[in-house]
N, C-alpha and C positions, 0 to 999 in steps of 0.2 A: 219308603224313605228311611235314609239310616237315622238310628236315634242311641242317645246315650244312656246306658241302664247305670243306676246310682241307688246302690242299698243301702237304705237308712238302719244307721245302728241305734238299738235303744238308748246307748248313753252320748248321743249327738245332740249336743244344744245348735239354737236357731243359728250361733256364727258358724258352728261345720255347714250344715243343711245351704246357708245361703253361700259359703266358700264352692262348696262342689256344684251350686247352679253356675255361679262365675264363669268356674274353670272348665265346665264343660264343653268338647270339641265341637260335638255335633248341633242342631240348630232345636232340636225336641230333645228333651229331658227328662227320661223317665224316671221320678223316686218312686221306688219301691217298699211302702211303710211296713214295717215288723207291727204283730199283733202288739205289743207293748210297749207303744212308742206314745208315753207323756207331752212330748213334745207338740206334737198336733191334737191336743184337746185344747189350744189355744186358738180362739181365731185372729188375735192380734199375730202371731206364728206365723199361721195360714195366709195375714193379708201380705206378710214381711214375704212371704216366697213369691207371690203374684206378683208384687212392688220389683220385685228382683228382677223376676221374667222378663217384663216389662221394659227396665234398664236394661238390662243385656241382653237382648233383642230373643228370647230364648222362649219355647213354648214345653212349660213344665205341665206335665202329666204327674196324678197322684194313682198308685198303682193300690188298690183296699178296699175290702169288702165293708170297712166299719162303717154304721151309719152315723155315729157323731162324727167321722170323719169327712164323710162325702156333706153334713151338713153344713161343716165348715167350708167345704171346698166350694159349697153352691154359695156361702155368703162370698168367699173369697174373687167368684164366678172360675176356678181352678178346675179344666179337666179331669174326669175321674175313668179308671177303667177297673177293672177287676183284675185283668195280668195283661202279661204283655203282650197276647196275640188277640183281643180283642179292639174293638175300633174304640178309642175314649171319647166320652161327652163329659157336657156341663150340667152338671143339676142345677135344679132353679126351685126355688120356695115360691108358692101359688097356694095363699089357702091351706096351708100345714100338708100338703101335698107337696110331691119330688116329682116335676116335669122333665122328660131325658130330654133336650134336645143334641141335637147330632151336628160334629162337626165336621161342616166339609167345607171350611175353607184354614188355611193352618193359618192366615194371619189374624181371622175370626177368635183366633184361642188364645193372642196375646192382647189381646185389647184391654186398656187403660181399666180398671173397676171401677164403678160408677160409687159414687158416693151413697153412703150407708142413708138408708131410709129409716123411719121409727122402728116399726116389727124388726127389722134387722138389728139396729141396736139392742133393743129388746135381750132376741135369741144370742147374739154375743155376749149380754151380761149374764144371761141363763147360762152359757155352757163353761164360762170363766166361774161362777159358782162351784158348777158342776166338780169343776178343777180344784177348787180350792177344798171340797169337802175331801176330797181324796187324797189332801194332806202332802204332797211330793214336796219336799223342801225344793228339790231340782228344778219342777214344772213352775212352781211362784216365784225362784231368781230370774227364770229365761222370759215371763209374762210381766214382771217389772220392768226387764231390760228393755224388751221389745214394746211397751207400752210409752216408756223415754224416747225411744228414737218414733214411733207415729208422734208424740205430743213437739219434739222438734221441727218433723215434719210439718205439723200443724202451723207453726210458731212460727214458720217460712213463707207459710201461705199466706198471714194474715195479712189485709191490706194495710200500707202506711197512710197514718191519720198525719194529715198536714195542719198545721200548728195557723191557727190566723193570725194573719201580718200586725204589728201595734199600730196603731193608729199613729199620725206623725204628731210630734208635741209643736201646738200652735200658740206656746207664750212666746210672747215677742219681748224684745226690752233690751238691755245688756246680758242678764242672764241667759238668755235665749239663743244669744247671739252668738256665745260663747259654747252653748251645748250643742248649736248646727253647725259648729266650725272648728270642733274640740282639734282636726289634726292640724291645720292652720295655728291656732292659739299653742298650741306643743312645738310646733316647728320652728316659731318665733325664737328663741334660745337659739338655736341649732344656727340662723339666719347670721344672727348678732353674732355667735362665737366667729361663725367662718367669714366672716367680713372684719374681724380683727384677726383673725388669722391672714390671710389674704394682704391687708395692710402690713402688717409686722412680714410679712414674706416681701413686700415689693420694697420695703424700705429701712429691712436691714437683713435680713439674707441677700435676697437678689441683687443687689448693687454691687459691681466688678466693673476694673477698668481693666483696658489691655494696653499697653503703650509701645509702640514700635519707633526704634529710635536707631536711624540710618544713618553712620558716618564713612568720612572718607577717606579711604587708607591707601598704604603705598607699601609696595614690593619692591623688597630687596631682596638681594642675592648673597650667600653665606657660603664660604669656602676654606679650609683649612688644613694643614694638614693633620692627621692623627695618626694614635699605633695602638698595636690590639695584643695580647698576652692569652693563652690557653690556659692559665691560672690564676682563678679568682681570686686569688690574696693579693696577686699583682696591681687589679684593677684600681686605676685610680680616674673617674670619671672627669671629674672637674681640672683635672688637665689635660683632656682629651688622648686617656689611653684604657682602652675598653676589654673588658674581659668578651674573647670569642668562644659560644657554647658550642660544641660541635652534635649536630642532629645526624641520627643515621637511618639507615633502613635497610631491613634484610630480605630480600626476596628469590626464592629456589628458580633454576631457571633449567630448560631441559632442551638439548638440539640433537636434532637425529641427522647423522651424515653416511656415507658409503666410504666404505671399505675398499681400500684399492691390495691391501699388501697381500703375498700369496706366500704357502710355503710347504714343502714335501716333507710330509710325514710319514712316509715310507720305513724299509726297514732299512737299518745301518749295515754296510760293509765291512766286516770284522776279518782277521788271519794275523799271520805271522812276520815279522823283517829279523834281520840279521843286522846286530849293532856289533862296529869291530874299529880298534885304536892296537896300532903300532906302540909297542913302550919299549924305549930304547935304554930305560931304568925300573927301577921297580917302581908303582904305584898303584892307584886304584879310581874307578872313574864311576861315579855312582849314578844307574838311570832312574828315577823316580817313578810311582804311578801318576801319571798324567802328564808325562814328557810328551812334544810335542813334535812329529812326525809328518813330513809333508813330500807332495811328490807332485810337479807341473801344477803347484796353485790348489792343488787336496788336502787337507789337513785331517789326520788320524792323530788320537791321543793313547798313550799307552795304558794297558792295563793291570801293570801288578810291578813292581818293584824288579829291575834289573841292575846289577855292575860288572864292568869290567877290571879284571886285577892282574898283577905279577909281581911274582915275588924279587927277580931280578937275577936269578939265581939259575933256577931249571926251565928246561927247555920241554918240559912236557906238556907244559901246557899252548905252547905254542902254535900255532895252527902252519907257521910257515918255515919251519925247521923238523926233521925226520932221522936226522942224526946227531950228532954231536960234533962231528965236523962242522957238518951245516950250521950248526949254533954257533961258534966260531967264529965263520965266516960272516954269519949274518951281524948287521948291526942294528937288527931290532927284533922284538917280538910280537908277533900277529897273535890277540885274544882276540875273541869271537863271541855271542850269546845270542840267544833268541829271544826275541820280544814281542808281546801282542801285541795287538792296537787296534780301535775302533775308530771308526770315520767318524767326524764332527759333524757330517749332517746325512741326509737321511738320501737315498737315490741311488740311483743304477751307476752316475757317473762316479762313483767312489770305489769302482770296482776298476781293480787295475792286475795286469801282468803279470811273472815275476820279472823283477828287472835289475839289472847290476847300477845303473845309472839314474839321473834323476830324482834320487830319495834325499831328503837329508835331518837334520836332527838339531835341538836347539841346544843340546849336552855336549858341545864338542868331540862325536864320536862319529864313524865312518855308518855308511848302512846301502843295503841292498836288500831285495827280495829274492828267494828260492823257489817261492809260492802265491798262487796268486790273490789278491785280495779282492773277496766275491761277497755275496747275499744281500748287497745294496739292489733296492726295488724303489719303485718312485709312484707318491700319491699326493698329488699337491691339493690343496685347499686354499680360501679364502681368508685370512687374517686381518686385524688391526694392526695397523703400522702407524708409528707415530708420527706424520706426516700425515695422518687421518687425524691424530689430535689433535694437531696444531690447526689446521684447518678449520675443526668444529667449536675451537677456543676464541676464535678470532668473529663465529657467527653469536657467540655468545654476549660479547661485547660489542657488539653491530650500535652503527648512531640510531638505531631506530629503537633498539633495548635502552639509551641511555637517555636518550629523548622521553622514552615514558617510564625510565625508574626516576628520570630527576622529576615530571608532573607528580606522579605517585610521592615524591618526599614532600614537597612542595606542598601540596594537597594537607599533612599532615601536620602541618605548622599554622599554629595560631596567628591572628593578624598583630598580636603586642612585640612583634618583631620582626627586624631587618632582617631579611634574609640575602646576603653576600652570593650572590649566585654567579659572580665568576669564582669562588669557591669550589665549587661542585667539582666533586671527584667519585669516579667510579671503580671499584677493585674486584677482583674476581678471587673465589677460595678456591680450594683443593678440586679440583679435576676427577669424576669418576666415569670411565668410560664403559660400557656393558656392550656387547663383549669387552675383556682387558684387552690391552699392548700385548699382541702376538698370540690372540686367541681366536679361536676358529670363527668363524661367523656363520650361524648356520641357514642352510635354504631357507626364505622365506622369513629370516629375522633383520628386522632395521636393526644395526650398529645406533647407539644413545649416547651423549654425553652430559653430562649433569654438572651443575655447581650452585654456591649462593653467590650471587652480587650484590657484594655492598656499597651503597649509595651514601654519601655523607656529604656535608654542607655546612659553612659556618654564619651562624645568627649574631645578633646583637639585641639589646635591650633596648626597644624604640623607646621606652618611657627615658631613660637615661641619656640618650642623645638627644632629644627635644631639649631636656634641659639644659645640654651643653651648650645646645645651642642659644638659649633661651639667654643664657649665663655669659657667654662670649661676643656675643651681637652688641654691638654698640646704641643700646637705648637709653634719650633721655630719660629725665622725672617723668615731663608733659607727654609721655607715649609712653606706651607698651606693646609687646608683641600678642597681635589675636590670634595667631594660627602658625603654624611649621608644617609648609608641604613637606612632603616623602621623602628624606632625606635619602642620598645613593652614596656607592665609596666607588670612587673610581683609582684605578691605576694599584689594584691591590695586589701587594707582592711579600714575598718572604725574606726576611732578614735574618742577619746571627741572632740577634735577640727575641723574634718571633717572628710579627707579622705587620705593618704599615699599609697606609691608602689616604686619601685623599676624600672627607668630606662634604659633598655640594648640597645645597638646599636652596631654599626661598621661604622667607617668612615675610610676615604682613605687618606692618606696622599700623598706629594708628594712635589719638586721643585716649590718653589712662582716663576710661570712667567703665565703670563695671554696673552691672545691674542692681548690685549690693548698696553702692553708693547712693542710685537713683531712687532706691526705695527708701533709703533715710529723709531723703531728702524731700520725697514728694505724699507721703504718707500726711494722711489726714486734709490736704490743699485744696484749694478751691480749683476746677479743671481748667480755668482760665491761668492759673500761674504755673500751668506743670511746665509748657514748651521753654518759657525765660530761663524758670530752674533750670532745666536739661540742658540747655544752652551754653548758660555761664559756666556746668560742670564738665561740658565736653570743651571749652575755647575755642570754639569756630564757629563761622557764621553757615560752615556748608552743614551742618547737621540739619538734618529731617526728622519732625516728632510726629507721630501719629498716636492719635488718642482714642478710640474704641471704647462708649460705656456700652453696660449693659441692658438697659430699657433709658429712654429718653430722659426722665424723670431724675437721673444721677447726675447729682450738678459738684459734684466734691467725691475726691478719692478715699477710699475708703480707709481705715485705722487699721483692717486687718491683712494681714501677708496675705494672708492666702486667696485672697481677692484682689489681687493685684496680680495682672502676669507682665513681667518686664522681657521685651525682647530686643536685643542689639546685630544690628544686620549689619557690614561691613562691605562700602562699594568703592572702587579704582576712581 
């Protein structure tokens, strides 16, 4: 059977010795004692490692030939061997005689030690002598220690002495009466405070009236007309002309459309023409770079600065006189020049002949070809034409975009205002198209167009029109107005001076008595005289009072506000 070897060092007091029983893996525990080991010339030592074994289910062997050893281990009842390939027993004290017996069973070796007999006390006070003559300062701190923890031990064992019960005290009398009932007689206080407490709750806290007081009103109709100004200095409320705040909202918006424009990108048709003017005096005719050149609906532009001239004089430069006769006879002079030019777009059809005919010029000068005009090739591509972006401006401002940028403004306005929603106006910003106006659009890319639209809206100050209205309503003394439906402006339009509309509402009329009033009046009353009050204060017989206390016991209204809740309900 595997077992764990544990060599006791000389200078290991009893808490190493009992740490490495603990920690041992295996289930036998062999200490292996050094001839010089103070430690176990104690048998309190020797009973603390048994005790251990014991608790941690461990069967410790003492591996030593001493015989104060092994006579400890026989009180202990602690297996002894001499090394470690012999089989360990138990020694046993019999008549100052050592009996081996043998173990063969390994739970036989952990058993509980039976409690110490006389002769064994005895030999444990002899070998603790023993100990002491030998003077170890080390051996008498660890046989103190160890002799503390068996006397707690002990101390744990002892049986609990139960205490007899007192007899019960059998005086009778007042006194008596008073000491078999001590928590009753203490509670008494407690009884009395919370029964005036209790009282002063039901009969001056709790006491609330609620009064509901239903009168009968009448709707009218309110119409006028008013004007509205975008500059608050102008506002003048109380003659119905109201300053307009203008609310707005920015929101990006993004539509992808197709591309219909195409256009050849090929290479340009470039050569030569011949520009020629008859001058029948002298002058001079000057061709620009980028005179413009055309031939059957082609346009070529020139490339470099050309003139024709004559001086009016000599005939040599003349292309159609070869003599001087001839000059004579002639009445004009033929100059001549060559000029380049490049076709204005890109394609094979720019390639033309040479041709005497069909050419002509925006410089007032003659023109023909000698040579032909070539190197136009044709590669057309897909483009943005602007008829793509008119298009894609028009899905931008769709009624379904304006439909949910006007909720979206709408959305973001407080309810302390009118909002004028035939107002509503939507505008569109700058335009950016990806690809640009007249840019390729390549395989497999959507054409995008992008902008913000701005959504805007004109408000009014509803606190301010209430009291226009409040203010121009034709009410007596004996009424007042309870309420102003949701006022509208109809018929809103633009003028030279701003902006005009029309007005409409409904307000309620009804008996001036306020809740304010009712409380002066009814504070402190007996609940029999609230209804008459309220009555006489509204003048009518249709008013309805409803009285509400609050525990049955309330026969008068209370002194305090805040125990009073007044409510005014308003019925047709």
């Amino acid at each position: 059977m595997n077992k764990d070897v544990v060599y006791i060092e000389p200078e290991d007091d009893i808490t190493d010795i009992i740490s490495k029983i603990e920690n041992a893996k295996e289930k036998i525990v062999a200490l292996v004692v050094p001839k010089k080991a103070d430690i176990f010339r104690s048998a309190v030592n020797v009973k603390l490692m048994a005790k251990t074994s014991v608790e941690a289910k461990k069967s410790v062997v003492l591996v030593t030939t001493e015989p104060s050893i092994v006579k400890l281990a026989a009180i202990a009842k602690l297996p002894v061997t001499k090394d470690l390939k012999t089989v360990p027993t138990v020694p046993e004290i019999e008549d100052s005689d050592l009996k081996v017996v043998e173990i063969k069973d390994e739970k036989e070796a952990v058993e509980e030690p039976a409690e110490e007999s006389e002769p064994e006390k005895a030999e444990e006070e002899e070998v603790k002598e023993e100990a002491t003559d030998e003077k170890d300062d080390k051996s008498e701190e660890e046989n103190d220690k160890a002799e503390e923890i068996i006397e707690e031990i002990k101390e744990e064992k002892k049986p609990e002495v139960k205490k007899p019960a007192k007899k019960a005290d059998k005086k009778g009398g007042f006194f008596g009466f008073i000491k078999h009932h001590k928590i009753l007689v203490g509670l008494t206080p407690v009884f009395i405070a919370l029964i005036v407490l209790v009282l002063f709750w039901a009969f001056v806290i709790a006491p609330a009236v609620n009064i509901t007081v239903a009168i009968r009103t009448i709707k009218n109709n309110f119409a006028e007309n008013i004007t509205f100004t975008t500059k608050l200095e102008e506002e003048d409320a109380k003659v119905g002309k109201f300053y307009l705040e203008e609310k707005k909202s920015i929101s990006p918006v993004k539509v992808e459309f197709k591309a219909t424009g195409t256009k050849n990108i090929g290479e340009k048709a470039k050569g030569q023409v011949v520009a020629f003017l008859y001058f029948e005096r002298a002058g001079t005719i000057n061709i620009p770079k980028g005179t413009s050149f055309s031939k059957n609906g082609l346009y070529y532009t020139s490339d470099a600065d050309a003139a024709l001239s004559w001086d009016g004089t000599s005939p040599d430069p003349c292309e159609n006189i070869s003599t001087f006769e001839d000059f004579v006879k002639e009445k004009a002079c033929l100059i001549t020049t060559n000029v380049s030019i490049t076709a204005n777009g890109s394609g094979s059809s720019y390639n033309v002949a040479p041709s005497t005919d069909g050419w002509a010029a925006n410089v007032g000068v003659g023109v023909y070809s000698v040579s032909e005009i070539s190197g136009g090739t044709d590669r057309t591509i897909t483009v943005v034409q602007q008829s793509d972006i008119d298009a894609a401006k028009e899905a931008l401002t769709s009624p379904a975009n304006e439909t949910e940028n006007r909720a979206a403004l709408l959305a973001t306005i407080g309810e302390d205002v009118y909002k004028i929603e035939s107002s509503f106006k939507q505008s569109i910003g700058e335009v950016t198209s990806s690809p640009a106006l007249d840019e390729e659009v390549k395989e497999g890319v959507t054409p995008t167009l992008s902008s913000n639209l701005t959504a805007s809206i004109f408000v009014l100050d509803l606190t301010k029109v209430k009291e226009y209205i409040t203010e121009t309503a034709k009410v007596s003394d004996k009424n007042r107005i309870y309420s102003v439906e949701d006022p509208f402006i109809e018929s809103f339009t633009t003028t030279e001076t701003g902006y005009a509309g029309r007005l409409k509402t409904v307000y309620v009329v009804g008996p001036n008595i306020s809740a304010e009033s009712i409380l002066e009046n009814v504070k402190g009353q007996p609940i029999g005289k609230i209804k008459p009050v309220i009555m006489d204060l509204s003048g009518q017989n249709s008013t309805v009072v409803t009285i509400d206390r609050s525990f049955p016991w309330v026969n008068s209204v209370p002194n305090d506000p805040n125990k009073i809740n007044i409510e005014i309900i308003t019925e047709e």
